[in-house]
C-alpha positions, 0 to 999 in steps of 0.5 A: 693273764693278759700279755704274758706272751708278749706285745710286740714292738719295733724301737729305733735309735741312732748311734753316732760316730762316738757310740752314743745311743739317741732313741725315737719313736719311729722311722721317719723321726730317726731319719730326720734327726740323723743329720744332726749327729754328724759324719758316720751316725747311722739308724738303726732298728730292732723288732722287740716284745715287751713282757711286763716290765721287760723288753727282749729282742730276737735279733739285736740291733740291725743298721739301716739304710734311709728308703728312698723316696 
């Protein structure tokens, strides 16, 4: 069957200072809204591989830091 092993995928959100989780679809996106969260919101990431109707990751959620430009 097709996909059984896995599609792999990056997810991003940001967490805010209450522990509140927003999703987006990517890094600029999550970036851009950070602001909007207030004072001690941060992004984070995750490498993940979706099997059917399932969503796994190998190492968790990682906090990062915004690249410079």
């Amino acid at each position: 069957m097709v996909g059984l092993a896995g599609v792999p995928g990056r997810e991003w959100m940001v967490r805010d200072a209450k522990g509140r989780k927003y999703s987006f679809d990517s890094e600029e996106e999550a970036f851009e809204a950070l602001p909007e969260y207030g004072e001690g919101a941060a992004v984070w990431t995750r490498d993940v591989y979706r099997v059917l109707f399932f969503t796994r990751s190998v190492d968790g959620w990682q906090q990062v830091t915004k690249p410079s430009d």
